[in-house]
Z-matrix of the N, CA and C atoms (Angstrom, degrees):
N
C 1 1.457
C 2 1.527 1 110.49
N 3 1.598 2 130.02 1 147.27
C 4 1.161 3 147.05 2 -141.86
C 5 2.168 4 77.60 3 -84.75
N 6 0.879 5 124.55 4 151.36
C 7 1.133 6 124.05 5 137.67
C 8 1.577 7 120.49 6 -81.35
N 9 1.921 8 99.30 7 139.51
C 10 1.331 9 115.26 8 166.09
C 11 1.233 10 132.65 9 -69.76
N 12 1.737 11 132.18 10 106.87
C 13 1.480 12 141.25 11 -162.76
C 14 1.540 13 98.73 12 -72.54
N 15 0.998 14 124.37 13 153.15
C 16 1.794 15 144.39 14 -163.54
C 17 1.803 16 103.24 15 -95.25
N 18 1.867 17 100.92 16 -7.16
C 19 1.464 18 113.90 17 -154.46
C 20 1.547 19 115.06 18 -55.41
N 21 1.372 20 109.56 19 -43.95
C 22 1.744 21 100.88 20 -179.94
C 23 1.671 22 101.81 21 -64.61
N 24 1.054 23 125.73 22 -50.83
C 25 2.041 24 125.57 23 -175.20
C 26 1.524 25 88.20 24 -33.65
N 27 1.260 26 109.89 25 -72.87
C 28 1.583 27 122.26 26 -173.36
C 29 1.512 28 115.62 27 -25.21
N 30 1.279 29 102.64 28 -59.47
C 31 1.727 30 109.26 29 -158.16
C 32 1.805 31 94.64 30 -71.53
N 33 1.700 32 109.84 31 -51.83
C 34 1.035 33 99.44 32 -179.65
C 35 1.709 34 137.55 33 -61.66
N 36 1.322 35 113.02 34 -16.98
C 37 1.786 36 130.39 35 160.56
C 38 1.539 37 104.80 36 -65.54
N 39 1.329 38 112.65 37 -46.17
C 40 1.652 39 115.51 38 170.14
C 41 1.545 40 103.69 39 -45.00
N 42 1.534 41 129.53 40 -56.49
C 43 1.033 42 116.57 41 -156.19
C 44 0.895 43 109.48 42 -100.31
N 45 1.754 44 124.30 43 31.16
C 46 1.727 45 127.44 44 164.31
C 47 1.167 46 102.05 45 145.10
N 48 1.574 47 110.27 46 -74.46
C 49 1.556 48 132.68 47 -176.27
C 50 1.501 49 106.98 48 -1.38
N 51 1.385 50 124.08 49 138.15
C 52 1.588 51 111.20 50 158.80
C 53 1.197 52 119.55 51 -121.42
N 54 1.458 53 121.31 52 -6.36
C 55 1.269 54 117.63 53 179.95
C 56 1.781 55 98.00 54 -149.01
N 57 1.202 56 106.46 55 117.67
C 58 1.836 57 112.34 56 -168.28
C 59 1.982 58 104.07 57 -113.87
N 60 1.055 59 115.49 58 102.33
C 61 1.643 60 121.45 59 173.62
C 62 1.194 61 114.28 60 -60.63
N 63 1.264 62 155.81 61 134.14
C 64 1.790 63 154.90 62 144.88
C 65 1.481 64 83.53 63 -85.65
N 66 1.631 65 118.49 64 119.30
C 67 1.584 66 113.16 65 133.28
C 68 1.200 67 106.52 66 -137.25
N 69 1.333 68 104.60 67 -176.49
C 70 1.774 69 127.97 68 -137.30
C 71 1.509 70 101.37 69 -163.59
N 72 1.699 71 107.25 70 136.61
C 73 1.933 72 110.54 71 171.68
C 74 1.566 73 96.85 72 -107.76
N 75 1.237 74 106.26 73 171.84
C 76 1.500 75 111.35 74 176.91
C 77 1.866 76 92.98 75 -161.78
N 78 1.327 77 115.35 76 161.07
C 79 1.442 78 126.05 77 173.24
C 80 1.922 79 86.48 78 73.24
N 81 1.179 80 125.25 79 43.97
C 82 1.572 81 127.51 80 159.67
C 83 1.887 82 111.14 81 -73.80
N 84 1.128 83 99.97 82 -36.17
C 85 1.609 84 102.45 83 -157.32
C 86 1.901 85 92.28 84 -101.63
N 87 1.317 86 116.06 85 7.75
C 88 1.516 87 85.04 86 -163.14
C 89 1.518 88 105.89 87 -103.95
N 90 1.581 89 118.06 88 178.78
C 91 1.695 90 102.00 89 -160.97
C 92 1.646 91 84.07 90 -100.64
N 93 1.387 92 163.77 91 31.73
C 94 1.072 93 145.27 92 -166.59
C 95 1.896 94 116.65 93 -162.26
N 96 0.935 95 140.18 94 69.51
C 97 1.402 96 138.32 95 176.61
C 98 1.371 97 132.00 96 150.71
N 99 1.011 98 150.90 97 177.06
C 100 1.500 99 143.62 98 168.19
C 101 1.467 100 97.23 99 -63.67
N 102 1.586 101 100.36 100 125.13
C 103 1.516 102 99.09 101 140.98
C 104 1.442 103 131.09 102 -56.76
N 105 0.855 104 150.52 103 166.14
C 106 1.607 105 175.24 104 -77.79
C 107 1.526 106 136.23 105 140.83
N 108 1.490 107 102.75 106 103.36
C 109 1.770 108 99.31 107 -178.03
C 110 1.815 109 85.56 108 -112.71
N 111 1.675 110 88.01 109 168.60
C 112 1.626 111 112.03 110 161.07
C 113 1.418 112 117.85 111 -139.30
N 114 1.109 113 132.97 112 113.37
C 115 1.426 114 127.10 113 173.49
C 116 1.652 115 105.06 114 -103.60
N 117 1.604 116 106.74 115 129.85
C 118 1.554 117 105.56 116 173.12
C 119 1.769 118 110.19 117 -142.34
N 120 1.235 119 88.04 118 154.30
C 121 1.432 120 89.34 119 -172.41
C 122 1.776 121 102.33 120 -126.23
N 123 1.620 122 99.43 121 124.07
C 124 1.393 123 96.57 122 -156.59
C 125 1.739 124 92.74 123 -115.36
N 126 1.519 125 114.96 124 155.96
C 127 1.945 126 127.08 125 -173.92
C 128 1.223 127 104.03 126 -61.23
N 129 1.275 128 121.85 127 129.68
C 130 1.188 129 121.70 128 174.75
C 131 2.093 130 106.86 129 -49.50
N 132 0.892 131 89.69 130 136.50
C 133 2.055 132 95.35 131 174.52
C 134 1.244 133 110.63 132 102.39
N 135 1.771 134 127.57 133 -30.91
C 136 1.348 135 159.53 134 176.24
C 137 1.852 136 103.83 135 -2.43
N 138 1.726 137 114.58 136 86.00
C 139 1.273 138 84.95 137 177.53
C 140 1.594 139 129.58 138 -91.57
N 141 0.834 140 93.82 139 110.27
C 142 1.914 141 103.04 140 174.30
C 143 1.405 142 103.00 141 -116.92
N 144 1.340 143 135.50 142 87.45
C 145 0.984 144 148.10 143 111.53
C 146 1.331 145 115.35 144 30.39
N 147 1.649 146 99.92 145 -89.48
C 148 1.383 147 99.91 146 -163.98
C 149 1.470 148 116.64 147 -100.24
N 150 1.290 149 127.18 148 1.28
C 151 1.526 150 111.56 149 150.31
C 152 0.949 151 118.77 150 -44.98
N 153 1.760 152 93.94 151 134.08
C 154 1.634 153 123.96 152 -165.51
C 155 1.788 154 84.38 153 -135.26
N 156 1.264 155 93.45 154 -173.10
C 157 1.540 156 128.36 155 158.55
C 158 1.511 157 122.41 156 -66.72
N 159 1.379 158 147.59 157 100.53
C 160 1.072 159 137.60 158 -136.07
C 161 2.047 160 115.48 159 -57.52
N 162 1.243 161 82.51 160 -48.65
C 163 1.907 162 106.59 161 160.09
C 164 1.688 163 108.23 162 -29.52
N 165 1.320 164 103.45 163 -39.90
C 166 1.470 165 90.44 164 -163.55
C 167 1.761 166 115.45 165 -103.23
N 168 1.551 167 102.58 166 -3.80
C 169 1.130 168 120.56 167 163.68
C 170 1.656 169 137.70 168 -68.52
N 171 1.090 170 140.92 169 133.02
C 172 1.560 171 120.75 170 176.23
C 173 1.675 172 114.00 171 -88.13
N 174 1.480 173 96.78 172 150.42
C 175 1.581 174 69.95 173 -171.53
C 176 1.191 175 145.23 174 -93.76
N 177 1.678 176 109.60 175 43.18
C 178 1.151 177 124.90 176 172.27
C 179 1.096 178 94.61 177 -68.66
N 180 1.896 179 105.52 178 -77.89
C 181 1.432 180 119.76 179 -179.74
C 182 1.786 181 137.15 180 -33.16
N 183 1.557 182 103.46 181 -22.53
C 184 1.284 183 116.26 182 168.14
C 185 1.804 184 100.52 183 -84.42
N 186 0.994 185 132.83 184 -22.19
C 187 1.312 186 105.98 185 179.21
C 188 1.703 187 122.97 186 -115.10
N 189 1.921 188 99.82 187 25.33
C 190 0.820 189 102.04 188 171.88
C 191 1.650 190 97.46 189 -116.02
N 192 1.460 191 118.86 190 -8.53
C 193 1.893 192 110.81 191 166.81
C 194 1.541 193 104.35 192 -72.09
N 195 1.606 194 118.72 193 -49.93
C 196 1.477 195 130.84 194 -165.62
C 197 1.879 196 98.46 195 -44.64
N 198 1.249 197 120.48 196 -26.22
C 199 1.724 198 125.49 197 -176.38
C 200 1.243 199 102.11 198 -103.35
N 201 1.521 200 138.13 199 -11.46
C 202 1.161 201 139.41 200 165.01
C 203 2.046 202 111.20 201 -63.04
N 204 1.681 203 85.49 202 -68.76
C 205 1.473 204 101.35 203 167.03
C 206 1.569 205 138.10 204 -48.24
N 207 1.113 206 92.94 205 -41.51
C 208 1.509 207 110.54 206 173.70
C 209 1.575 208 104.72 207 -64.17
N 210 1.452 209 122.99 208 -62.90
C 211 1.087 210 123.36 209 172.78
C 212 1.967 211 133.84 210 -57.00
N 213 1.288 212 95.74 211 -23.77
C 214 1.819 213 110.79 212 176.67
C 215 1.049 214 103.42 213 -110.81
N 216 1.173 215 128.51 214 -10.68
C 217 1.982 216 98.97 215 -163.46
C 218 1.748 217 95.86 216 -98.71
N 219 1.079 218 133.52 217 133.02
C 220 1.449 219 148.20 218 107.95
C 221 1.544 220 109.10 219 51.27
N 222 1.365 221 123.12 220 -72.37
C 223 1.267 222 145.21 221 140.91
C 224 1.728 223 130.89 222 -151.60
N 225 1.310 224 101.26 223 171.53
C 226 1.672 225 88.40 224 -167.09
C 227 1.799 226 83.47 225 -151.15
N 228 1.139 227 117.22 226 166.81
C 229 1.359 228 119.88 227 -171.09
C 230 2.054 229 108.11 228 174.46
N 231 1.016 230 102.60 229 136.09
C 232 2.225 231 112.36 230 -176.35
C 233 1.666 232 90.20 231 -120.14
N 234 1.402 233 85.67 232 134.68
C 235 1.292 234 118.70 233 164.12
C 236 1.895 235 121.03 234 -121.57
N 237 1.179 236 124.66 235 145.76
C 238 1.375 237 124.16 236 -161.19
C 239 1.382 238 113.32 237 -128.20
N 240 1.206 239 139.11 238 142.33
C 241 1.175 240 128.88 239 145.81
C 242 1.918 241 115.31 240 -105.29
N 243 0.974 242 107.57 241 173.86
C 244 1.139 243 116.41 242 168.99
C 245 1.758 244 141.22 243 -105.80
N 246 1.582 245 113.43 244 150.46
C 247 1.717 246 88.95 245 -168.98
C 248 1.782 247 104.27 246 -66.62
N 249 1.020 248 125.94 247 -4.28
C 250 1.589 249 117.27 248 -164.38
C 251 1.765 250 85.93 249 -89.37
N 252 1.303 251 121.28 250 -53.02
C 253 1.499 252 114.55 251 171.04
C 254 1.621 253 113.50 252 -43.22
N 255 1.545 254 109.42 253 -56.18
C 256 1.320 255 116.52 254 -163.61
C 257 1.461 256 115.88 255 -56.51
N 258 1.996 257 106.19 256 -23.39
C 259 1.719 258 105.87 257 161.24
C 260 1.280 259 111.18 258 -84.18
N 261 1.119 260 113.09 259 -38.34
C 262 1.480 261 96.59 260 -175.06
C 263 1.502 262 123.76 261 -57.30
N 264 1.083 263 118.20 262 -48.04
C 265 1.700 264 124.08 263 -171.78
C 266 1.806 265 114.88 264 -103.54
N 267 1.165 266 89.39 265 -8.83
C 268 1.996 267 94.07 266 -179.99
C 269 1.557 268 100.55 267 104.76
N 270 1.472 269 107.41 268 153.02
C 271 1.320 270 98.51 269 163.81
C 272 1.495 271 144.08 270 -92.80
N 273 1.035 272 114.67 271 10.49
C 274 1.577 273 144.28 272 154.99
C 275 1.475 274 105.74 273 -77.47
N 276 0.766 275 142.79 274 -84.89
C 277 1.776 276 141.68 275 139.39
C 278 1.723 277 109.81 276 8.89
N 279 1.171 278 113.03 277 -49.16
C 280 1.138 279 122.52 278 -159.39
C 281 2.052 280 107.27 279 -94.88
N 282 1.576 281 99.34 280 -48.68
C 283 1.436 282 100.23 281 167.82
C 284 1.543 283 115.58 282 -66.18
N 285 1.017 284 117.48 283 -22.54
C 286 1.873 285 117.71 284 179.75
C 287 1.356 286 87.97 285 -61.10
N 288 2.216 287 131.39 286 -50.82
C 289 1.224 288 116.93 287 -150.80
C 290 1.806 289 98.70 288 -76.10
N 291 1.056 290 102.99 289 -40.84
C 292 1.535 291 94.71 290 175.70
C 293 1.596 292 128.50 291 -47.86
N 294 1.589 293 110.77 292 -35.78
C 295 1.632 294 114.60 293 -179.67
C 296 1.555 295 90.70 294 -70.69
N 297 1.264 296 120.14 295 -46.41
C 298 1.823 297 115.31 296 -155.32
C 299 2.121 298 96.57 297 -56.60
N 300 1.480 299 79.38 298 -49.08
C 301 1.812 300 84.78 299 -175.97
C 302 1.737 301 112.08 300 -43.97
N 303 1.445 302 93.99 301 -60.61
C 304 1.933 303 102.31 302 168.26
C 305 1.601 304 109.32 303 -32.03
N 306 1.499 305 93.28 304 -73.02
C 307 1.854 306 98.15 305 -171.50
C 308 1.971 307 116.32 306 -53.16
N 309 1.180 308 98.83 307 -35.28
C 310 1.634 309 89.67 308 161.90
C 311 1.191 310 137.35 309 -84.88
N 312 1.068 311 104.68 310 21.21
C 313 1.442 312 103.27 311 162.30
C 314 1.553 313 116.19 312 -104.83
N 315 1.560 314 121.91 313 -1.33
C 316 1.225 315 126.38 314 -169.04
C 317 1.313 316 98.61 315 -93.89
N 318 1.423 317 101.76 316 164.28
C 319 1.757 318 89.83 317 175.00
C 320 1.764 319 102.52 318 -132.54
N 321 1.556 320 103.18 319 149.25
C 322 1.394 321 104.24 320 -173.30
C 323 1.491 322 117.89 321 76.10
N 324 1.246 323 134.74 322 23.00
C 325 1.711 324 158.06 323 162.84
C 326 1.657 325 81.47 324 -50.26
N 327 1.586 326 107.37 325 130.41
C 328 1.594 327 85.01 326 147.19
C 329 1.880 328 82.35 327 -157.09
N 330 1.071 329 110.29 328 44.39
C 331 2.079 330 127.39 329 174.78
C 332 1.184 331 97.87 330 -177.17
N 333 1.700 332 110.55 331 147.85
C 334 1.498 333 112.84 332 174.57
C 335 2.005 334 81.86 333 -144.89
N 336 1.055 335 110.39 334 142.23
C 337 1.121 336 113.31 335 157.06
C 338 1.654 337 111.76 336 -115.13
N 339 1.404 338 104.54 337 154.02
C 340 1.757 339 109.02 338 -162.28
C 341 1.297 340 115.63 339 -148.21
N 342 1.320 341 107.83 340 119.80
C 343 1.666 342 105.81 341 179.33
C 344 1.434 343 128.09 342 -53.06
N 345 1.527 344 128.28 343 112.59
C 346 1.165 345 128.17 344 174.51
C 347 1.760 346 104.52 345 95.11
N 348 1.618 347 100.99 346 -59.75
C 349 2.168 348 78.23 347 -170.66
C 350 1.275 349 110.57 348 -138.81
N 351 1.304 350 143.55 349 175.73
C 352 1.057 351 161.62 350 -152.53
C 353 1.887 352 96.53 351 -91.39
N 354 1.232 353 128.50 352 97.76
C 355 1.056 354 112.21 353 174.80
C 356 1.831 355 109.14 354 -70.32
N 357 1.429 356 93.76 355 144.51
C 358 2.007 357 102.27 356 -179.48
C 359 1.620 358 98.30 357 -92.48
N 360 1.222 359 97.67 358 154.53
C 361 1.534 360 124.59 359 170.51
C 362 1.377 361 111.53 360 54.91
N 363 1.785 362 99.34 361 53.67
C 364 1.379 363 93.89 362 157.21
C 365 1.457 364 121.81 363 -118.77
N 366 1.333 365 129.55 364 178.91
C 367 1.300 366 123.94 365 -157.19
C 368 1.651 367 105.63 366 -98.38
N 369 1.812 368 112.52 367 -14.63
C 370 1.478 369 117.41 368 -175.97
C 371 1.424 370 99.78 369 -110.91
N 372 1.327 371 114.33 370 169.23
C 373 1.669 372 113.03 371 171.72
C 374 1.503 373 91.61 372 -78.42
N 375 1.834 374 102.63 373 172.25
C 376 1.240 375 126.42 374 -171.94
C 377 1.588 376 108.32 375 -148.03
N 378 1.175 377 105.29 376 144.17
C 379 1.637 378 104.14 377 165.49
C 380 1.204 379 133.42 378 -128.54
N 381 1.291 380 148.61 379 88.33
C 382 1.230 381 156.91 380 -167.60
C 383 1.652 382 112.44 381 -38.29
N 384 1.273 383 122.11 382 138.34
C 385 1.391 384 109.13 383 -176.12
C 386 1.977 385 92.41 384 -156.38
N 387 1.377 386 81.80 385 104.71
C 388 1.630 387 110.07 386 176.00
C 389 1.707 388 109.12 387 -26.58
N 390 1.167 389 132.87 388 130.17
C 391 1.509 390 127.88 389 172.96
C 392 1.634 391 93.97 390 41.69
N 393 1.607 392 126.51 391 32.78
C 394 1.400 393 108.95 392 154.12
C 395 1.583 394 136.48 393 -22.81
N 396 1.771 395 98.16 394 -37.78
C 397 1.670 396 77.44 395 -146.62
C 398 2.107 397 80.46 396 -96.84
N 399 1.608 398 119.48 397 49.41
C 400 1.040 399 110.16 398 167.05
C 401 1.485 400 111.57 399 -140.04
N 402 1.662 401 106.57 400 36.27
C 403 1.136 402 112.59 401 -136.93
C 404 1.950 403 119.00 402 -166.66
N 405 1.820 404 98.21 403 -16.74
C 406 1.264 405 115.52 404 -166.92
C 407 1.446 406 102.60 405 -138.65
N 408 1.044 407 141.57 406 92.91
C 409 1.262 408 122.70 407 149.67
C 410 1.692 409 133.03 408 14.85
N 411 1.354 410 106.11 409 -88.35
C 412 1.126 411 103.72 410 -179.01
C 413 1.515 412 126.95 411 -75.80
N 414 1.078 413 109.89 412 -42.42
C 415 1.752 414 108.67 413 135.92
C 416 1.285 415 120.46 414 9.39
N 417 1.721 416 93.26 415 -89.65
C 418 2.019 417 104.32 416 -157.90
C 419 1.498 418 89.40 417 -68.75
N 420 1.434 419 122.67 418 -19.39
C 421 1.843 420 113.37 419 -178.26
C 422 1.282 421 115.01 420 -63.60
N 423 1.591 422 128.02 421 -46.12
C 424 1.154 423 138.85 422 164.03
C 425 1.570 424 105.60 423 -60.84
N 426 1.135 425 130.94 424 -44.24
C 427 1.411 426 99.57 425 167.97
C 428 1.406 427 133.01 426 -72.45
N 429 1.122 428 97.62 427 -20.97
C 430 2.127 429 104.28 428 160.86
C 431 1.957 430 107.91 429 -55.54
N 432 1.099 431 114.73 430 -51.28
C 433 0.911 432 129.05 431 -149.82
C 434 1.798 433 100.83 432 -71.93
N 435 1.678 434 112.70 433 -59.13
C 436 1.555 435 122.29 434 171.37
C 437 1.809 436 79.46 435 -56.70
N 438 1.200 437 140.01 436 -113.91
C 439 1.303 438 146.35 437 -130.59
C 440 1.686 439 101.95 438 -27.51
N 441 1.302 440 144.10 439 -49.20
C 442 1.259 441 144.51 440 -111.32
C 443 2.162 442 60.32 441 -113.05
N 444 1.365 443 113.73 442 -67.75
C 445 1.717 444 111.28 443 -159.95
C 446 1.703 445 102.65 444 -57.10
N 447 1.106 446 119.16 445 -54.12
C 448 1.618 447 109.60 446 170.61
C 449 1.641 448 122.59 447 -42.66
N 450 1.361 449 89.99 448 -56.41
C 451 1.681 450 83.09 449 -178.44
C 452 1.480 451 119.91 450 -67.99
N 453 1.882 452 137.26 451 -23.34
C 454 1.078 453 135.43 452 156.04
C 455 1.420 454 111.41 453 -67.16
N 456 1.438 455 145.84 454 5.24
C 457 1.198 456 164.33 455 -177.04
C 458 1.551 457 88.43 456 -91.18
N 459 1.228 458 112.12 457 -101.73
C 460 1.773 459 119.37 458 171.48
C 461 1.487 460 131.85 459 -1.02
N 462 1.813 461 80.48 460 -62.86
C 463 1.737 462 99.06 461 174.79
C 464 1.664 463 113.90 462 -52.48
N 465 1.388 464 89.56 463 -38.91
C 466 1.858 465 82.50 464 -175.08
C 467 1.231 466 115.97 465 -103.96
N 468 1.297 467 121.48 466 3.85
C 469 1.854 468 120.94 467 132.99
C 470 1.116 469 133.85 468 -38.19
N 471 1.979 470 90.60 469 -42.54
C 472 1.838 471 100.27 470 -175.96
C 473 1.092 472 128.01 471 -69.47
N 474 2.077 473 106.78 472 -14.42
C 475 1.595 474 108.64 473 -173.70
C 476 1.753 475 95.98 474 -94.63
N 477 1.269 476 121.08 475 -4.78
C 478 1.685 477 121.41 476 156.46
C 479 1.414 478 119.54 477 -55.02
N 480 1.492 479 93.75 478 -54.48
C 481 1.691 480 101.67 479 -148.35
C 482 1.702 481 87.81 480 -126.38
N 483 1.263 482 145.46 481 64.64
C 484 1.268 483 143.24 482 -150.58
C 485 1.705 484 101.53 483 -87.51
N 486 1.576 485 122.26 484 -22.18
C 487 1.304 486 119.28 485 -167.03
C 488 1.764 487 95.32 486 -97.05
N 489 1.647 488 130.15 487 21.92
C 490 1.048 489 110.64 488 178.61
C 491 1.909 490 86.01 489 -110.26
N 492 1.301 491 113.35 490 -24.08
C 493 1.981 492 118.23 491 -177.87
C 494 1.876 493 95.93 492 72.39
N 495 1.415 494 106.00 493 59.35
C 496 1.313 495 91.54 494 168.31
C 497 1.816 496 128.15 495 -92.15
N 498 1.906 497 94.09 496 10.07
C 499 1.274 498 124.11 497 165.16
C 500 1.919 499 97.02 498 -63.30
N 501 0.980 500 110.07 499 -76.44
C 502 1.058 501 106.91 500 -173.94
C 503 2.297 502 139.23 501 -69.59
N 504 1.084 503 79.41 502 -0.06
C 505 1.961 504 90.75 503 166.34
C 506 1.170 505 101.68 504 -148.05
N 507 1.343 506 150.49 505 -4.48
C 508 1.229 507 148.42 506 164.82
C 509 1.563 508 133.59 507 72.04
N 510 1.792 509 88.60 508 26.92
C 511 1.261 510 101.05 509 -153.47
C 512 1.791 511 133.71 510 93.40
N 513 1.151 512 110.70 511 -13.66
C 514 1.862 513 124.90 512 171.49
C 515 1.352 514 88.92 513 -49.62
N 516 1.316 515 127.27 514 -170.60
C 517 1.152 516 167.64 515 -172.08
C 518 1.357 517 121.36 516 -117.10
N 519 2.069 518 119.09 517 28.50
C 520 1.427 519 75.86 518 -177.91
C 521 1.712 520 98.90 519 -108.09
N 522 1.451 521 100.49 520 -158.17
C 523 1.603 522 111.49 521 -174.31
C 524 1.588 523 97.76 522 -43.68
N 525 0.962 524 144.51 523 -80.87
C 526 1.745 525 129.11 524 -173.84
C 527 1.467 526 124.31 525 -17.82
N 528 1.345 527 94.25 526 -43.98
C 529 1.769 528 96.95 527 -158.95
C 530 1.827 529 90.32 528 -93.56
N 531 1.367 530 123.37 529 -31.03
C 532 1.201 531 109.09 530 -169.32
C 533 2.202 532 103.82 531 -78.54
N 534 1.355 533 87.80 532 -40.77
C 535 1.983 534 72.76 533 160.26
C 536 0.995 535 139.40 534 -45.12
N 537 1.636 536 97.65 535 -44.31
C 538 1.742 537 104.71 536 177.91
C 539 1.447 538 107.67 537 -64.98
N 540 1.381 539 119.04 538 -24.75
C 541 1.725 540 122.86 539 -170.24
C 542 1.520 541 86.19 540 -65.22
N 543 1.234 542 138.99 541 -88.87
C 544 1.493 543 170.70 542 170.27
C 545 1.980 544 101.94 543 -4.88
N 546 1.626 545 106.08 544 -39.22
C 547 1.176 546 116.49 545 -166.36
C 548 1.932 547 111.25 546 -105.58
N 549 1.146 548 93.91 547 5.54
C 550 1.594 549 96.85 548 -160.28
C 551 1.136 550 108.00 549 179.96
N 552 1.688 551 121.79 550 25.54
C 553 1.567 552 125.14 551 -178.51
C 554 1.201 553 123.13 552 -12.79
N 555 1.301 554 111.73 553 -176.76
C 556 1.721 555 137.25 554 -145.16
C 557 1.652 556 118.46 555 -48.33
N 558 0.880 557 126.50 556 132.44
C 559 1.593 558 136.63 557 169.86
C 560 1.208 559 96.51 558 -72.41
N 561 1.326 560 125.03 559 -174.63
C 562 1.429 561 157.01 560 134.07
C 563 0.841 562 127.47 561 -52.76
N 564 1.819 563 105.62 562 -43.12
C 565 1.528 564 118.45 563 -176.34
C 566 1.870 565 117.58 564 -81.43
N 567 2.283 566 95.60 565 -4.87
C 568 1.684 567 91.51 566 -170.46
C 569 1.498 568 104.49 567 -81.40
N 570 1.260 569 118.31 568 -179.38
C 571 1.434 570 125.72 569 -172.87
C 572 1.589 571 91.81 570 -83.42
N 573 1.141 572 139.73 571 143.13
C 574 1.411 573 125.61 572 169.90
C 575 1.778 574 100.30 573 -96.95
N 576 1.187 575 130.94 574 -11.01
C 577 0.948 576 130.11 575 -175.40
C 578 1.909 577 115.59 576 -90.75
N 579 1.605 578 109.97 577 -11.01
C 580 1.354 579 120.78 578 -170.03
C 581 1.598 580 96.76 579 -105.75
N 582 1.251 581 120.53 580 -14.67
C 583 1.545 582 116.73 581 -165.03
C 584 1.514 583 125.63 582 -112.11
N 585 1.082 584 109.45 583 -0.42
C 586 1.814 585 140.19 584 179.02
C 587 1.977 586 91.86 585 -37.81
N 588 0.807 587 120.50 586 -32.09
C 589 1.529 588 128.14 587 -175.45
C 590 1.318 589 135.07 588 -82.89
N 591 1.659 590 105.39 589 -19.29
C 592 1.139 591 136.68 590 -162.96
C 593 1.449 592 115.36 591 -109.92
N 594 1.527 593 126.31 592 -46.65
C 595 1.434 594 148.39 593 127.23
C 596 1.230 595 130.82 594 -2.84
């Protein structure tokens, strides 16, 4: 895989910036758990190699960058929403609240770049960058970073709720998890707004 260049962080510190965030949501599409942001802010020069896009990682390899990152980058910080949020306000609505949560916890943010959209109501500018997290450095880091905390999130759902296996799909939608919906309906933890089908 191509390695990811540090080049947009770069240009934008060139043009003032002093501290530039990549974050990223993950667990958007699935019918069962908090979504998940990561905002990280990685050293300018930062070699990590093999940050990728979390997708394209295995997840050994994602949870051996997520201890890379954690340990080198600048700062790193998860923000969450919830499925009772995620009905109430939408889940697009709901992943913006999770990145904002991420980004406040950093200190000195004053750029965030963000996969796909312009997050609203934040206090720094932002720049959206299409398939970011396949494409940005700090980006695909924040998506290592949400992926590796969601999915140990899941895992220890599964020793709750072990006959739904949210060890094993993490909450997605596929045929497993929607049987178990069908066979042993809704948690607390499901989206009630993603599962109307399943019911």
């Amino acid at each position: 895989m191509k390695s990811l260049a540090y080049t947009k962080e770069r240009e934008l510190l060139q043009k003032g910036f002093v501290c530039v965030a990549g974050v990223d949501e993950v667990g958007a599409g699935c019918l069962a758990g908090d979504v998940f942001a990561a905002a990280v802010v990685l050293k300018p020069g930062a070699h990590m190699s093999g940050v990728q896009d979390s997708k394209r990682l295995s997840a050994s390899a994602r949870e051996y960058w997520d201890g890379i990152i954690r340990e080198k980058a600048v700062g790193w910080a998860i923000g969450r929403a919830t499925p009772k949020e995620i009905d109430e306000i939408n889940i697009r609505q709901a992943s913006f609240l999770a990145m904002r949560r991420a980004l406040d916890q950093l200190d000195d943010i004053d750029h965030v770049l963000s996969d796909g959209f312009v997050i609203p109501d934040l206090l720094v500018s932002c720049t959206r960058v299409i398939k970011g997290d396949t494409k940005i450095k700090s980006i695909a880091a924040a998506s290592i970073v949400a992926k590796v905390a969601r999915d140990a999130y899941m895992c220890e759902l599964s020793l709750q709720f072990p006959q739904y296996g949210f060890d094993r799909h993490k909450g997605y939608g596929t045929v497993l998890h929607r049987n178990a919906i069908s066979k042993y309906g809704l948690l607390d933890i499901h989206r009630k707004s993603f599962c109307n089908n399943f019911v």
